[in-house]
Structure formats: structure tokens, C-alpha cells
N, C-alpha and C positions, 0 to 999 in steps of 0.2 A: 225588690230583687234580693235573692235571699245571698249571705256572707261567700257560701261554695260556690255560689251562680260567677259573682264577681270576679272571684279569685279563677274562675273557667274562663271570662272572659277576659280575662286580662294575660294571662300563662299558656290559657289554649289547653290542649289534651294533655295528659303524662305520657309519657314513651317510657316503654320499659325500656331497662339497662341493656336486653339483649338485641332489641331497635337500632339504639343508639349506638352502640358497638357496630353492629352491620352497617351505619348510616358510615360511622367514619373508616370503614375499611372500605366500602364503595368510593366516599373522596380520594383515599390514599393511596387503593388502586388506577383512580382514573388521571393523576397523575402523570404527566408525561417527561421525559429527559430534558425537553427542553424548558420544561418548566421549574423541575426538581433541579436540575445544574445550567441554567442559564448561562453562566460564564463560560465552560467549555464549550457549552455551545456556540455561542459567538467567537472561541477562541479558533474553532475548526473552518469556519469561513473567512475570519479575519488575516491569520498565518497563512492562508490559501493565497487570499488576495496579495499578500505581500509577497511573500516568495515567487508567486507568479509576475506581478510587476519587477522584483530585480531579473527575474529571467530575462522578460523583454529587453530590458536595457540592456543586460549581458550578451544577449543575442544579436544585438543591434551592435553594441561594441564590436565583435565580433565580426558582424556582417562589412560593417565600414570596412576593414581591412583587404574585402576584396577590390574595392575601388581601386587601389595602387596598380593594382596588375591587369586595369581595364575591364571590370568585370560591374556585374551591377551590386552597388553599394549597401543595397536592399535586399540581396538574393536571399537570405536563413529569414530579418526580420520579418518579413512580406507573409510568406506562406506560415511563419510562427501564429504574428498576430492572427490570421485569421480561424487559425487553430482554435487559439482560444476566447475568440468571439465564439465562436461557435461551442468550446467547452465550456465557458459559462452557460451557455443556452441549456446545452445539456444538464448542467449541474442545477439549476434553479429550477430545470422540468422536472430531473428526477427527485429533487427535496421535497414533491410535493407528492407523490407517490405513495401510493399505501404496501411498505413492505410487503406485507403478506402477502399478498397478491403474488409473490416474484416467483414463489415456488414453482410451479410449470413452466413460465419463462426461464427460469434460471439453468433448467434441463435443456430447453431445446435451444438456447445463446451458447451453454457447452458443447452440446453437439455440434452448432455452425461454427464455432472457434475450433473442434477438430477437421473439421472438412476442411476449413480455409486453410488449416495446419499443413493439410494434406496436396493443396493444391501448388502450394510455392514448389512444390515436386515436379508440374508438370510443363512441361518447355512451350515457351510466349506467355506462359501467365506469369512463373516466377521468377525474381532476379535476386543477383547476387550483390553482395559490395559489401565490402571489410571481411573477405574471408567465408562468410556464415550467407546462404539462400532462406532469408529472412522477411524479403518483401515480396508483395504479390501485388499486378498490375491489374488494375480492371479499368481498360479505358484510360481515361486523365486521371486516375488516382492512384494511387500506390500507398498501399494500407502494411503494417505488420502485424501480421495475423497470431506473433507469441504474444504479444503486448495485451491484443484481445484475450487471449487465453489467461494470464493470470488473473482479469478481472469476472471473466468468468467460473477459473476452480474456487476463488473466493465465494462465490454466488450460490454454486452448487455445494459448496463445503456446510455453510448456513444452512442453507435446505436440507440437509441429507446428514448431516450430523443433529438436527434436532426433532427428528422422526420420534416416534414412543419407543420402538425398535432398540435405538441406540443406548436407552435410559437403564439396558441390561447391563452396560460393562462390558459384554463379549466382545473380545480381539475381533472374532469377525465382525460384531455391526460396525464394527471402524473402519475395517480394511475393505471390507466390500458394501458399497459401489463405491467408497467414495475415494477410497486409498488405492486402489487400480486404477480408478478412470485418473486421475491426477497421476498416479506415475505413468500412465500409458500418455498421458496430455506432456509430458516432461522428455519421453521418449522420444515424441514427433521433436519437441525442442532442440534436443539434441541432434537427430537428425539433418536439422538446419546448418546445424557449426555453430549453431548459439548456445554456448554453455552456459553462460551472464545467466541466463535468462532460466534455463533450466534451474539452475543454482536456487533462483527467485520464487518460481515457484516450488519447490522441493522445501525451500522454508518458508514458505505458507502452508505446503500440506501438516510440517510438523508443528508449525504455531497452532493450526487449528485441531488439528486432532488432540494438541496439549488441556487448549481452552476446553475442548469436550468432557474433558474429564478421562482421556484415556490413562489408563492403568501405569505406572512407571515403568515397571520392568517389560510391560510393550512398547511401551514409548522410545524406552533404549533399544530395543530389539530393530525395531522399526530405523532408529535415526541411525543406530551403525549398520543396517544393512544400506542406509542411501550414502549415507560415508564411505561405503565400500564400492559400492557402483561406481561414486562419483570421481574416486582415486583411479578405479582401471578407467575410463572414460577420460582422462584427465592423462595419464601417462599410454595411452590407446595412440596417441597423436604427437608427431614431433614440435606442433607449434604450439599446445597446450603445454607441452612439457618445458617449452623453453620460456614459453612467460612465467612458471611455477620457479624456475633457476634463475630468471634475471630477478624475480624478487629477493628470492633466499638472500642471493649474490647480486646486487644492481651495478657494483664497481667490474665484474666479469669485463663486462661485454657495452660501455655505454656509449656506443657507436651502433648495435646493434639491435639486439632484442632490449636492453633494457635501455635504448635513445628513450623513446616515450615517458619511460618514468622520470629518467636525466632530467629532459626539460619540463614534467611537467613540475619537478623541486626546484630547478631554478627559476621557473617564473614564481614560486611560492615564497622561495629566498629574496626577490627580487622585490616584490613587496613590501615585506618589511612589517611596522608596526602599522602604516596608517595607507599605505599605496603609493603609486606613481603617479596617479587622479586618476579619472574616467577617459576611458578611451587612450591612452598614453601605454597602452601595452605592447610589447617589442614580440612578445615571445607567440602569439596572433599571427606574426606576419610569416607564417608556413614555416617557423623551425620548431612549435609541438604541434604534432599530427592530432589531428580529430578535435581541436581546438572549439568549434561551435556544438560537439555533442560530449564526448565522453569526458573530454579533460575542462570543460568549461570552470570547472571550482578552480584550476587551477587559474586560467586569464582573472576572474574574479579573487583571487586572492592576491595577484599583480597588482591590482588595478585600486583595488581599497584593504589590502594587507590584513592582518590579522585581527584588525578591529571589523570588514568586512565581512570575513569567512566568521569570526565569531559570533555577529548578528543571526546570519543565514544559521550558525550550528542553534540558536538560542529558537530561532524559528521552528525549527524542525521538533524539537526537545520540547516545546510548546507543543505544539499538533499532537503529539505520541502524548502526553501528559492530559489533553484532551480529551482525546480518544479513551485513554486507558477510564480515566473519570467515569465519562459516559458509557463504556460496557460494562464496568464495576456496576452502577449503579442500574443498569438493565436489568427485567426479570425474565424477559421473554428469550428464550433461548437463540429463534433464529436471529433476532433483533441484537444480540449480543454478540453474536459468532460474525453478524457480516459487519457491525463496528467495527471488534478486533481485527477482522481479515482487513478488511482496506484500507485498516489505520499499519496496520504491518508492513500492507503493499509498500504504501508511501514511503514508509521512514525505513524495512528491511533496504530498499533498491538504493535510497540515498544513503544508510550506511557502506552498502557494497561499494558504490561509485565513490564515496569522499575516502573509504578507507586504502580505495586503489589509487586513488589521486595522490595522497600524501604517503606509499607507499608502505600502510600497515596490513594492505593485503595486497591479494595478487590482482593484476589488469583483468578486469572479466566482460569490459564493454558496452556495459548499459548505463544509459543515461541517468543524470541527475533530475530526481522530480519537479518538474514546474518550472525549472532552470535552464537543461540543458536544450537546443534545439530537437524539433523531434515530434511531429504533428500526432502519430498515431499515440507515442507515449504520456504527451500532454491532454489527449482528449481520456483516455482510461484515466487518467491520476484525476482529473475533475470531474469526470463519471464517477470513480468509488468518492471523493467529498460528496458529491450529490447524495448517493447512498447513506453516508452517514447523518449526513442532514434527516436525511428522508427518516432515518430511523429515530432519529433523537427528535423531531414531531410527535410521532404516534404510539411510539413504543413503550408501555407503564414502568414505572422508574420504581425503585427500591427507597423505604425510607433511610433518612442520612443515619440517622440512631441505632439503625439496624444491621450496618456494615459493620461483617469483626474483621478482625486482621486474620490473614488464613496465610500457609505455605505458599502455594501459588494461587495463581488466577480460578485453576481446575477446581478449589475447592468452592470456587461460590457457586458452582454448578453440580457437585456433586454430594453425596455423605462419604465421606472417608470410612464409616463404620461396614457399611455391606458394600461398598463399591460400586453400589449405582448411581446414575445420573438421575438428576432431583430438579423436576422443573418448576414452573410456578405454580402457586395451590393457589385456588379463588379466596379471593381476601386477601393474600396476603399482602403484610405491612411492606 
């Protein structure tokens, strides 16, 4: 065997350079997120799990206190836990999911989220309570049908902001369909009496349309005309206007409009560095209202003090530090737009709630994520984790070498030079 035979059989064929090149963009394309950032990845199911087990306990705290006055002891726990037996269910089917697939689901899930919008309107199906016609009865169940809708404009947002369409820059591919249907989705919101909530999605439409890559001088256009909506809409109504005054002013009136916030600083006070212990909370026993949903951070700040509440804020500030990771390093556009949206969902709604709690905003009545009582709201917040899973599976990941530091998020989606959106090229690193 002659010297070249040898050296063929031992080395095999030559690959040209240009082979080779292709062979390692093919590896570094098929890459996945959860391969490329394994840590967030586990970070986004682990923070889940945990913040949803101090919920239970919070909630169970919570529920105990109806015993005193003859009630059953288990009433919030009961129907909690089984919430989220069942949210897990949810969350571990949808991780398995192929994103891409959701596109035509994601249209006709907004659609059924405006019809049910629609139906809390009509008398035996919808009910009221706290003010706001927010829930809708079908039978044994009572769903709220805004809850479904934020995890739904997240869904269509993803879809519908990463069309070829949109990759123009034009103010309208942003605003139509996807910036009408979500303010006309935010319209029905309000309609209800549930501003909270309006509020929630109105900063998902603008987080996501930011992510897109929309244009700045639209962006402001866009965010102060919802700013202006959301000021008449807000001074439109005597009792929006008087939770905007007991905040400014909380010493006003603390017998009245601003009792709520009153007690829920005193059980925050009352806490202290380390709590009262578990289950030892006074301020539970019906002197702060809405104690098992809206103001729950506060009995939990009671109850394990500011070493408590600081865990839970470290929790949260983990998930968003995850999330942001995992859509940084996403190429795929839809796959990066529904990361960001439901990592927003989660941590916008719990800024809302914790910053109304300790009174650095105003009372606006939506629940703490994974915390607060709240079946409908607990199953959306482990539906979009599930999503996020689902994406950071399948979704081709960006190499780490290749991340620069940009202004915002919008530029890893765009060229700042022409103002178009810039999506992924085959091969890319």
C-alpha cells in the first residue's frame, strides 16, 4: 500500500475550508437555548417552583384565619392547590410543544379571549365582586376572562410582530393588527372596572412592540397617547380618582379610601427584620381587606419580615434575569418576542402588586404572581412558564461570542442604520 493510500486511510477524505465552515454553522445553528444557557434555563422552572410553594403556604396561612369565625379552614387553600396541580399539568404539556406551530392557534385563543371578554356583559353568565364585572360563570366554574386575555395578546404579539411584513419599520405594520387588536382587547378591560388589568396589558403592548424594534419617536407617540387615555379613564370615575388621592395623600383619609393601604404598612411594619413566624399574623383576621389576594405580600411580610419579602423580591429578579438571558440569546424572532412577553407578564403584574402594597404606587388590584390566591391567575402565569420552556427547547440560540452590548433590547432585532428589522440569516453564528 502505497505512502498516500495510508495516510487516506487513516485521515479519511480532505474537506475543504468552505465544507467545514458550513459543517460548523449547521452545529451552531442547531443549537438550542436550553443547551446554549442551560442555567436560565433551569432558573425559569426552579424560581417558578419556589415562588409557587411560598404561595401555597401564604395561602394556607391565610385560609386558617377563616376557622375563627366558623368557616372552613381550607376555603382559598383547597381550590388554590388544585389550581395548580393542574397548572403544572399545563406547564410541563406546553414545554413540550413546538412553538411554531402556535401561530394560527394564537389568532383564534385571541379571538375566544375577546368573546369571553364579551360575555361577562351578559346577565347569568357574568359576575361582579370588588367593584369590576370580571368573572364569568359557566356552570361549576368561574373563569376570568382578562387574565386569559393578557396571555393571549402576549401570543398574538409574537406571532404578528414577526411576520416579513413588520421587518419594514412602518408605524403601521405595528400598529395594525396588532396595536388595535390589544387596545381594542384593553377597551373590553376596562369596560369591566378592571383598570389593574388594562394597565397590564397596555405594558405588554408597549414592551412588545419596543422588543420589535419599533422606531422611538413612534414608540413615544404610541406610549403617550396610552398615558393620555389612561389619565381620562382614571379621573372619568370617582373611585379611580380617589385611590390616585389616597396614594399622593395616604395620611388624608386613613379610615377611608386610603384604610387598605393604612393596614397593609402596618402589617409590613409589624414584621419587622425577621416576622412574627408562620401563621402568627393579626392583621389576616379581617382588619386588611382582600388579605388572601391582592394584599397577600403584605400578611407575608408580617409573617417572615423583610428577610421574607426580600427572598420572594430576589426570586422574582431571578426569573426576569432569566428570561431576559434566554431572549438575548434567541434568533428566532417569534421565539424571542413570546420569551420576553411572558417573562414581562410575570414580573410587570408583580411589580404592579408589590409596588401598590408598600405604597410606591397606586392600589390597582391584581394579584401577585404564583402568590396571591387566584385559580384563573395562577393557571396563565404557569401557562406562559410553560411557553417559555417550550421555547428555550426548540428555539436556535445565538453564539455567547457574538452578543455585543447594544442601547436597548430592540437593537438585537434590528439595524439601527436603515431602520429595519433584521431577522435570522441561515447560518448564522
Amino acid at each position: 500500500m502505497s505512502p498516500a493510500a495510508v495516510r487516506t486511510e487513516r485521515v479519511g477524505p480532505e474537506r475543504s475550508p468552505a465544507a467545514s465552515r458550513g459543517s460548523r454553522r449547521r452545529v451552531s445553528h442547531s443549537t438550542t437555548l436550553k443547551d446554549a444557557a442551560p442555567a436560565s434555563y433551569h432558573l425559569v422552572w426552579i424560581t417558578t417552583l419556589l415562588l409557587l410553594t411560598a404561595g401555597i403556604c401564604m395561602v394556607l396561612s391565610v385560609s386558617m384565619a377563616e376557622a375563627l369565625h366558623g368557616g372552613d379552614k381550607f376555603v382559598y387553600v383547597r381550590p388554590q392547590a388544585i389550581a395548580a396541580g393542574i397548572g403544572l399539568v399545563a406547564l410541563v404539556g406546553l414545554s413540550r410543544v413546538d412553538y411554531s406551530r402556535l401561530r394560527a392557534p394564537s389568532v383564534m385563543f385571541l379571538a375566544v379571549s375577546a368573546v369571553l371578554l364579551l360575555l361577562v356583559h351578559v346577565p347569568g353568565l357574568g359576575h361582579s365582586e370588588g367593584g369590576s364585572s370580571s368573572w364569568l360563570k359557566l356552570g361549576p366554574l368561574t373563569i376570568q376572562p382578562s387574565e386569559v386575555a393578557k396571555l393571549a395578546v402576549v401570543m398574538a404579539g409574537a406571532h404578528l410582530l414577526s411576520v416579513r411584513r413588520v421587518r419594514t419599520g412602518d408605524f403601521g405594520s405595528y400598529v395594525w393588527p396588532f396595536g388595535m387588536v390589544a387596545a381594542a382587547m384593553c377597551g373590553l378591560v376596562v369596560l369591566e372596572g378592571d383598570l389593574g388589568t388594562a394597565i397590564i396589558i397596555a405594558g405588554l403592548l408597549l414592551g412588545i412592540l419596543w422588543l420589535a424594534g419599533m422606531k422611538r419617536s413612534h414608540w413615544l407617540a404610541v406610549s403617550g397617547a396610552s398615558a393620555a387615555v389612561a389619565a381620562a379613564v382614571v379621573f372619568s370615575s370617582s373611585e379611580r380618582k380617589a385611590r390616585i388621592l389616597s396614594f399622593l395623600d395616604p395620611s388624608a383619609d386613613p379610615l377611608g379610601d386610603s384604610y387598605q393601604l393604612w393596614q397593609s404598612l402596618v402589617a409590613l411594619g409589624r414584621g419587622g427584620w425577621f416576622g412574627v413566624g408562620p401563621g402568627e399574623s393579626i392583621q389576616k383576621f379581617q382588619y386588611l381587606p382582600e388579605a388572601h389576594t391582592d394584599m397577600i405580600f403584605s400578611i407575608l411580610g408580617e409573617e417572615f419580615g423583610l428577610v421574607g419579602t426580600g427572598l420572594v423580591l430576589v426570586l422574582f429578579g431571578l426569573f426576569a434575569l432569566a428570561c431576559w438571558q434566554l431572549a438575548r440569546r434567541c434568533t428566532d424572532p417569534m421565539g424571542k418576542y413570546l420569551i420576553a412577553g411572558c417573562g414581562m407578564l410575570v414580573i410587570l403584574q408583580a411589580v404592579v402588586n408589590i409596588g401598590g402594597v408598600i405604597g410606591a404606587m397606586p392600589l390597582t388590584g391584581v394579584p401577585l404572581p404564583f402568590i396571591s390566591y387566584g385559580r384563573s391567575c395562577l393557571l396563565v402565569m404557569l401557562a406562559a412558564v410553560g411557553l417559555i420552556l417550550a421555547v428555550a427547547r426548540r428555539a436556535p440560540a445565538r453564539a455567547a461570542s457574538s452578543a455585543t452590548r447594544c442601547e436597548n433590547v430592540a437593537d438585537i432585532d434590528r439595524g439601527r442604520r436603515d431602520g429595519r428589522a433584521r431577522g435570522p440569516r441561515p447560518g448564522a453564528r
